[in-house]
N, C-alpha and C positions, 0 to 999 in steps of 0.2 A: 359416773360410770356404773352400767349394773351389769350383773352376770344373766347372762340369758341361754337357757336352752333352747333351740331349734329342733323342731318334728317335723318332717314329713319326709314320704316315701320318693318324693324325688329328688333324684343328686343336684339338681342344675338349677331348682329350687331352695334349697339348702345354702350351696354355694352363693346365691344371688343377695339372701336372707344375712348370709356369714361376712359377706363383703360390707352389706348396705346398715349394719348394725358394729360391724366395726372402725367403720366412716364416721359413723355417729358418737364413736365413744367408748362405744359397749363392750364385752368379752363377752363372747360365745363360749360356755364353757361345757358342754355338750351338743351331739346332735342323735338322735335318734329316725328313725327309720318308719315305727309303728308304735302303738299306744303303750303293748306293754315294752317297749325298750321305753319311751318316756319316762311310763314311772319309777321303771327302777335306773335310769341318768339321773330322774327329778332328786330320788331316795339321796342318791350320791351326791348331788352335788349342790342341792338345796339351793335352786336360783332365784333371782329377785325376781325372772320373768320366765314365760316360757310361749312361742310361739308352733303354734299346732294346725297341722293341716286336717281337717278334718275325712277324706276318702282315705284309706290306709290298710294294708293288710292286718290279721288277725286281730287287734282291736282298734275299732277305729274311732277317731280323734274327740267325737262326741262321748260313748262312752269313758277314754281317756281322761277326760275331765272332769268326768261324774266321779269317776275311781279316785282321782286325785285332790278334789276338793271336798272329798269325803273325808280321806288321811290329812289333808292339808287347807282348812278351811280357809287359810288366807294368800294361797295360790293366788297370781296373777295368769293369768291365760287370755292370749289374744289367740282367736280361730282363725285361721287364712285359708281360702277355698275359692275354687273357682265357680264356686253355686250359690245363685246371688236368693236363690229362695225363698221367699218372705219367712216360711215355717220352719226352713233351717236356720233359716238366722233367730229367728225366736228359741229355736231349741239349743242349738249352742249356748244362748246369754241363758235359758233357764239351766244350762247344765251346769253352769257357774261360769262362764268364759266372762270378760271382764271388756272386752271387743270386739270386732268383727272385719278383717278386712277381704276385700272380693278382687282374689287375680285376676289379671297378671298383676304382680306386684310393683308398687313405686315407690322408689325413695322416699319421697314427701310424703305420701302418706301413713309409712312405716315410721318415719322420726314423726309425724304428729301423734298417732296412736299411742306407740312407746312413751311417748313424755306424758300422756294422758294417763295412760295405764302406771307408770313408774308411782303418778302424783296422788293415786287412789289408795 
């Protein structure tokens, strides 16, 4: 079991992410809205994982990562977005993200990721 925060600016996202990670095992032990509520959940609550949407008000989800794997160099970060962009997804993994998954979101592919990312 790990503790995971969840990021992103949608409720119904969130919710789907909060269900399907605790299906799997996991505790949600925050959720944030936009980058910087992230960092200061992440400051609080110190999770093993943190799932980040990248599109987000005031700071969003790419720099969120830079800022965090700055203070926490051994952050796990999975990006979840629904912009399958080749240069997004390179800049996510170069901001330090640890994965990449492209909405709409699936089970299956959230418990593969997750156990990927746990195992790094």
């Amino acid at each position: 079991m790990a503790n995971i925060l969840v990021v992103d600016d949608n409720l119904l996202i969130r919710s789907t992410l909060n269900r399907i990670l605790t299906e799997l095992g996991h505790r949600v032990v925050g959720e944030a809205t936009n980058g910087n509520e992230a960092i200061l959940k992440y400051e609080q609550t110190q999770p093993d994982l943190v799932t980040m949407d990248i599109t987000m008000p005031d700071l969003d989800g790419i720099d969120a990562v830079r800022e965090l794997t700055k203070r926490y160099p051994n952050a796990k970060i999975i990006m979840i977005s629904a912009i399958s962009h080749r240069e997004l997804v390179f800049q996510a993994v170069m901001s330090g993200a640890k994965h990449y998954i492209i909405k709409p979101i699936k089970a299956e592919k959230v418990a593969e990721v997750v156990n990927l990312c746990l195992k790094m």
